[in-house]
Steps between C-alpha positions, in 0.01 A plus 500: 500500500605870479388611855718795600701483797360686793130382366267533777230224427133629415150379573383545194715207404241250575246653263754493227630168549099395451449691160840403381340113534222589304589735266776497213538938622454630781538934507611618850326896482566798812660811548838566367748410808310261646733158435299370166819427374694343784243237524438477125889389520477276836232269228721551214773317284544762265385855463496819235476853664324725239592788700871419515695834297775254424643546163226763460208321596601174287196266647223746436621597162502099459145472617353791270664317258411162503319416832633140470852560580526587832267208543778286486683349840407189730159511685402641720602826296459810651437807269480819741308842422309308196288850430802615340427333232060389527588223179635319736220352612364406225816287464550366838103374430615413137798257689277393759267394262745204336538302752289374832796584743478705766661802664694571181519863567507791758367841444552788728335857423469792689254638276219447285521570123221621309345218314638602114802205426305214724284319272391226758406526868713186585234325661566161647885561362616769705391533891524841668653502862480843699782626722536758701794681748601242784323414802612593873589112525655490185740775578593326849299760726236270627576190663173337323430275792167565432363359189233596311371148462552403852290782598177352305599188702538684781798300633671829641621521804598794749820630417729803641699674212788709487358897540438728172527922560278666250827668332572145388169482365558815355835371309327158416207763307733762338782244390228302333572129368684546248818264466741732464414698757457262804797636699496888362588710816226696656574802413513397105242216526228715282726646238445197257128513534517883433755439159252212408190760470727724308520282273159440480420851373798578313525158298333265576132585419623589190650207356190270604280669174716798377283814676639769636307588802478809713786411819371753744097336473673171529703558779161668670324193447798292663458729816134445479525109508747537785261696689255257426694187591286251609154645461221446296560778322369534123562694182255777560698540845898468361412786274330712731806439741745596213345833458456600867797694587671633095154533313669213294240474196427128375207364377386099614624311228856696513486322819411170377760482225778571781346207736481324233875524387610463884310143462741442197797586702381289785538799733189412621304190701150563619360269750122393387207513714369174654172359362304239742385168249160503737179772451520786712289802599788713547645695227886453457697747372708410219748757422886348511747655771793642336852438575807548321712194427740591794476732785769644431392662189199647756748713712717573136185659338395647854857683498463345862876415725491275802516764722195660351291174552669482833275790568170429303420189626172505310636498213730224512228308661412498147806433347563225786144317402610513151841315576332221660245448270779458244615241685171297607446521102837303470459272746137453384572409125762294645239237636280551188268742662399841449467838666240773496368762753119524642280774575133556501269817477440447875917563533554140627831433379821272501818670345571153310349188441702158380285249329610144420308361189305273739327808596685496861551882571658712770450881597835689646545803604800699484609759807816662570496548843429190758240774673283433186439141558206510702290731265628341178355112676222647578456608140544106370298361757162739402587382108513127629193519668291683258616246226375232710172657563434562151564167435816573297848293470656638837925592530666187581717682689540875614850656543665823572837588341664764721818714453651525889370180632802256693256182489307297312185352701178412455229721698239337733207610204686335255670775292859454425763741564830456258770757469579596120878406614406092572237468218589274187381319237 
């Protein structure tokens, strides 16, 4: 294989190694930076980098050329930053298509080309696998000695951990999980979050469909979503927000288009609302809660240092909620399930919701503070028991993710309490 030395293993590894049994392609898509192609190479025999400038940019002159020929090498074969060149596809699908072997290929792409070039959709030839920056247990910051899939099976048991301050909390938000920026010093942890939405708005937007688009509305709408992090906030309300405080101009489908090329980029990952299988009186609101891909790129497009979070604790109970969430997604597609949030027109609510595909679902709340606990398991317990009396598939279990909690326990009304530090997949 051509795993890099240093490689720090990734969950997503398991999902790939699936596809790569039952498909002859498999494309690895996320945000630029992320590791795509570390762990394209630690699957990988062979491998042609369409990005690389080497004898001035010899592969992807090859691949506009004839597609074919950088096809070539043993399989698994890894060809990175495919969009460079969207034929590609159509011959990866073209190779895939001679034979009935599988895992033959490895695409990674940190964006999504407009459709002219790709004559086929690759269906049932090429699989699509999602990453995203790394996990807290992924970059060694939580223990994990709570797993995901123990907790459904509730074999957890009381444990003391080692103490967190909220400035490490702070670091673990700003620094972000990005690989190459696990061990940044504090005082530079957010710089590579801040260069990365540069380049957002300077280039990057720009080569996904060749439009030029006004910098100072985009960078208004990249406050706006960081002042929205984690909310239910919609269109209507983005472009309201981007006007509030410059008279910033910009009419709704302006706003669309730039969503809509974030989506390309990956730069963003909205967490779906949770829909009960069973009838229901109640009316469930729908709308997605919006993150960014990291929470790092939050405080970047905030213009936000640790010290000012330090002092808003509000809003980093935001950003905080948003990191874990990341996580739980992680650890939640790890074991095949799923997360969403809940809330109702009544404001019953449960920050996020993993569901397994046998329908088994749990409610978790997230908290900073360990003062928050009793309030936010009082919260899970009401949405429990209303479920129940409406005759609805009730939470298998109920948990509470806190920030500056030492222990994990279970409480004497049944609601979990796990530190973001000891949870894992």
């Amino acid at each position: 294989m051509l795993t890099p030395e240093g490689y720090k293993s990734r969950l997503i590894e398991k999902q790939l190694d699936k596809h790569m049994k039952s498909f002859g392609a498999v494309c690895i898509e996320g945000p630029k930076y992320c590791g795509k192609t570390w762990t394209g190479r630690s699957r990988a025999l062979s491998a042609a980098y369409i990005g690389n400038p080497a004898n001035n940019f010899q592969t992807r002159n090859m691949a506009q050329i004839s597609p074919d020929l950088v096809l070539q090498g043993e399989s698994p074969r890894l060809i990175d930053e495919w969009q460079e060149v969207p034929p590609l596809w159509d011959a990866v699908r073209f190779e895939v298509d001679k034979d009935n072997r599988k895992g033959k290929f490895i695409l990674t792409g940190s964006a999504t080309p407009n459709h002219k070039g790709i004559m086929h959709s690759g269906t049932a030839r090429i699989s699509k696998v999602r990453m995203g920056t790394m996990s807290l247990f992924e970059t060694g910051d939580s223990s994990g000695v709570v797993s995901l899939k123990n907790l459904f099976e509730e074999e957890i048991k009381v444990q003391i951990m080692g103490e967190v301050t909220l400035r490490q909390l702070i670091y673990y938000a700003v620094r972000g999980g990005w690989p190459g920026n696990t061990d940044a010093p504090e005082e530079l942890c957010g710089q590579l979050a801040v260069e990365y939405l540069k380049a957002v708005v300077d280039d990057d937007m720009f080569k996904v469909d060749g439009v030029k688009r006004d910098s100072r509305k985009v960078w208004s709408l990249l406050h706006s979503l960081g002042r929205n992090e984690s909310t239910l906030a919609n269109n209507s309300t983005l472009r309201k927000d981007m006007g509030a405080n410059d008279e910033i101009q910009i009419d709704p489908d302006t706003v669309s288009d730039y969503l809509n090329t974030f989506n390309r980029l990956f730069l963003l990952d909205d967490q779906p609302a949770f829909a009960t299988k069973l009838r229901s009186s109640r009316r469930l609101l729908k709308s997605a809660k919006r993150h960014f891909i990291d929470s790092s790129l939050t405080v970047a497009a905030l213009s936000a240092t640790p010290e000012m979070l330090f002092n808003d604790l509000t809003t980093f109970g935001f950003i905080f909620e948003s990191l874990c969430e990341h996580d739980l997604k992680i650890y939640a597609e790890y074991n095949d399930a799923k997360l969403f949030h809940f809330r109702d027109e009544k404001g019953n609510e449960a920050d996020a919701v993993v569901e397994f595909s046998d329908g088994t679902w749990g409610a978790f709340e997230i908290k900073l503070g360990a003062n928050q606990i009793d309030s936010a398991a009082a919260g899970l317990l009401e949405l429990k028991r209303i479920m129940e009396n409406e005759g609805e598939n009730p939470p298998k279990i109920l948990c509470v993710i806190c920030g500056l909690s030492n222990m994990v326990y279970k409480r004497e009304d049944g609601v979990y309490v796990v530190p973001i530090t000891a949870l894992g997949p």
